[in-house]
N, C-alpha and C positions, 0 to 999 in steps of 0.2 A: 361783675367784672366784665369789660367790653372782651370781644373776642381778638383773637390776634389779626383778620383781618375782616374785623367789622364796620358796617358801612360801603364794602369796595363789591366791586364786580365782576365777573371773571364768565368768561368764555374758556367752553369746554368742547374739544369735537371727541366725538369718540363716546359721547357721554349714556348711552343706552344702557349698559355693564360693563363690567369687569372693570378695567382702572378709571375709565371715564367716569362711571357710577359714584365709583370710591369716591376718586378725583371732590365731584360734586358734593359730595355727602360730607366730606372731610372739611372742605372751605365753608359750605356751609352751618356744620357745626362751629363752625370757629366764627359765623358773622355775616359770610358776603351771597350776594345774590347772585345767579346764575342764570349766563343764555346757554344751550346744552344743545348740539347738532348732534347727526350720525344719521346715516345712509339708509339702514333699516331696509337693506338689503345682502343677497348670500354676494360672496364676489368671487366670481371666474376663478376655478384652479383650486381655492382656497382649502382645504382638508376640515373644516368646520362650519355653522349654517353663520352665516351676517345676523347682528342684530333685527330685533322688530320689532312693532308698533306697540306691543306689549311691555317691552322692554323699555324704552321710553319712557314711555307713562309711566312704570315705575318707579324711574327715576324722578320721573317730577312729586308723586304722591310720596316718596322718600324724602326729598328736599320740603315741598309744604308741610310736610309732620314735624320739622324742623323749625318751623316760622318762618321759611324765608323763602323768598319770591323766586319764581325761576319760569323762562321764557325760553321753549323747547319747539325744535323743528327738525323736519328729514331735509339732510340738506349735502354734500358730495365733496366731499375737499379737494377730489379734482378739479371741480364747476368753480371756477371763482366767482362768477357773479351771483350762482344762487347763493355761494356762503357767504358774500360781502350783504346779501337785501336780509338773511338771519342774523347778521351781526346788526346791523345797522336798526333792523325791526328788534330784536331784544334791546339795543341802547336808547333807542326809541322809549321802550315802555320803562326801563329800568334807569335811565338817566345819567349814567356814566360805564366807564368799562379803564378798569385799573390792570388786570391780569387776564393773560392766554396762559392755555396751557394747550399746546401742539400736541395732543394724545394720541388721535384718529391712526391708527397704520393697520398693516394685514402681514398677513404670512400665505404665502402658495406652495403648491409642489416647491417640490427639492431636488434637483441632478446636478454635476458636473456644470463647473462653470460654459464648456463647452457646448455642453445638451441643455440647455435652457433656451425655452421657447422664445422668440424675439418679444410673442405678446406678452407672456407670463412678467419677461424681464422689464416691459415698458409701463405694465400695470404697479409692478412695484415699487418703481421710480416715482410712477406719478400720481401713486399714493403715499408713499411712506417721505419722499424728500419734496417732490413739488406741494403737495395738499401741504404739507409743515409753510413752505414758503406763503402758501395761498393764505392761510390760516394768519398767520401774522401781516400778511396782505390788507389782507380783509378787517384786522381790528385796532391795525394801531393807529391810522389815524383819529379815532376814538379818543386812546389812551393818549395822543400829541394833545388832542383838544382840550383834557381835558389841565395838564399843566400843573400835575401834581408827580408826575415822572409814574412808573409802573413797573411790574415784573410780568419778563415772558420766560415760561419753561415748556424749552419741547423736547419731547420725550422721543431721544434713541433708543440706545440697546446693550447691554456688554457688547452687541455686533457691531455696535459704533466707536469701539476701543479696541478691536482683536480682530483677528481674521475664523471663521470657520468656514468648513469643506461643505460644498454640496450647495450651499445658499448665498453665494455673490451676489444677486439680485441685491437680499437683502441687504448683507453685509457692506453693500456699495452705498446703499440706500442712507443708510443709518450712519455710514462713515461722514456721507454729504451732512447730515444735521450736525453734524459737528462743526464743519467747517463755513455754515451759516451763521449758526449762534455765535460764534468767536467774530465774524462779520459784521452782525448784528448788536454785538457789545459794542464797537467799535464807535457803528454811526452813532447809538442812540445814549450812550455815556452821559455825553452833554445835557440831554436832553432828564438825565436821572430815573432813567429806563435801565433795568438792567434783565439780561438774558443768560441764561443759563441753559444748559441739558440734563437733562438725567439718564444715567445709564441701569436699565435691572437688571438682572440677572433672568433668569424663570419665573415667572410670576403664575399664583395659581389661578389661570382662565381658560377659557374656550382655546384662546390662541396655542396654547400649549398641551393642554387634557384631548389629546386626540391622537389618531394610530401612525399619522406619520412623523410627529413628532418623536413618538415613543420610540419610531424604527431610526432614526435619525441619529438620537441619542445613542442607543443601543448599536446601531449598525445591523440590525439583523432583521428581517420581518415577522410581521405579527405579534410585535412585544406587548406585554402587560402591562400596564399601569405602574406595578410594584416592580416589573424592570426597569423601567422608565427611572423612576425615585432612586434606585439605588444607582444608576448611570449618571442622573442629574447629582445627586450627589456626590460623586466622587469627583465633580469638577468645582466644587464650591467648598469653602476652606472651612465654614462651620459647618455642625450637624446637623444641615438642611439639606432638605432636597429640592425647596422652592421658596420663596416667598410670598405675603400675601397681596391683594391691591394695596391695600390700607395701610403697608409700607411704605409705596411708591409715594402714596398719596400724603403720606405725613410728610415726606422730602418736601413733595410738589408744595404744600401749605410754609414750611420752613421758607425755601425760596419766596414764596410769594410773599411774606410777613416784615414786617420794617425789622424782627429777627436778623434779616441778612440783608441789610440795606447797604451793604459795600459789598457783598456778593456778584460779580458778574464775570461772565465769560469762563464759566468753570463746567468743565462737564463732569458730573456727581454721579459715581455709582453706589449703587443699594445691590449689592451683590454677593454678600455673605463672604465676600474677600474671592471669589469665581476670578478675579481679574490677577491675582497669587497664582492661582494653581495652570 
């Protein structure tokens, strides 16, 4: 039995680990072939190390154990033009491009909206809302060429539906990919393109398994892990205290699947009901 979306192709940023990985891993058990970026670098501020050259590759030797073709580079979602010559060089070798999935973002330090660095707040910007822009920049003329219509999901935040303390950066950041993708459903309708968001909740990665998050949650310094779990927990309406990638990444493949071929302009959370409590 063909896969749900087998034969298509799909641009990933973010793709080294954690939901990109997934991301990748998920679409291509279901079918489609994959161009896969990420920076593969630490970034400024950030409380965790950036993906690496290792990590990549893994992901490709995960995707080839799969059968299916995948066209992998270091590339910047700030830079548009190195991300448009890896789009453009993976459609190149792969022959079309049906889906994006905007994944790529960061997390930095955490203060008062007031006490945020000017750079810290510009970095976030113009990774978590511009890179998203860039990203669909950079690959839908592809998916226009190719005239079978497409699905693009870029991945917010619960922080793209609510407000939290200490991180406007981000919360501002995330708010913005909302008000694109609802943009983006607009123009491209016609065209039988549709776009969507997704919202998670905590998902279990680098981005979140580290000490300022846990202090964040918690409010208090030096938290543990297993403070962290029971804090994240009590904001999430089931008996979780996170969720997996491979969550996220079953949405992201729902969206992308002729599944939800009247689906657009919907921001979708995967949030254990966090947006309840």
């Amino acid at each position: 039995m063909a896969g749900r979306v087998e034969g298509k192709v799909a641009f990933i940023t973010g793709a080294a680990r954690g939901q990109g990985r997934s991301h990748a891993l998920r679409l291509a058990q279901e079918g489609a072939d994959i161009i896969a970026v990420d920076l593969l670098e630490d970034i400024p501020g950030a409380p965790y190390h950036g993906a690496t050259e290792a990590d990549l590759a893994e992901t490709v030797r995960q995707v080839e154990a799969l059968d299916r073709r995948i066209v992998a580079s270091k590339a910047d979602v700030r830079d548009f033009g190195g991300l448009k010559k890896a789009v453009d060089d993976g459609v190149a070798q792969l022959g079309r491009l049906d889906i994006i999935s905007a994944n790529a973002g960061i997390s930095t330090q955490m203060a008062p909206a007031d006490e945020l660095d000017e750079d810290m707040w510009q970095n976030m910007i113009d990774t978590n809302l511009t890179g998203v822009w860039h990203t669909v920049k950079a690959g839908l003329p592809h998916i226009k060429a190719g005239g079978r219509g497409g699905s693009i999901i870029l991945t917010s935040s619960e922080a793209g539906i609510r407000g939290y303390g200490n991180i406007a950066h981000y919360v501002s950041a995330k708010h913005g990919v909302v008000g694109l993708m609802r943009t983006l459903a607009i123009e491209l309708a016609p065209l039988s393109i549709r776009v969507n968001s997704i919202h998670p909740t905590q998902v279990d990665t680098d981005m979140i398994q580290n000490s300022a998050t846990y202090d964040l949650f918690t409010g208090k310094q030096g938290s543990t892990k297993e403070e962290f779990a029971a804090a994240s927990q009590a904001v999430i309406a089931l008996p979780i205290p996170w969720v997996e990638p491979v969550d996220i990444s079953n949405a992201v493949l729902w969206l992308a699947s002729d599944e939800a071929r009247f689906v657009t302009g919907v921001p979708l959370p995967v949030d254990g009901g966090n947006y309840l409590i």
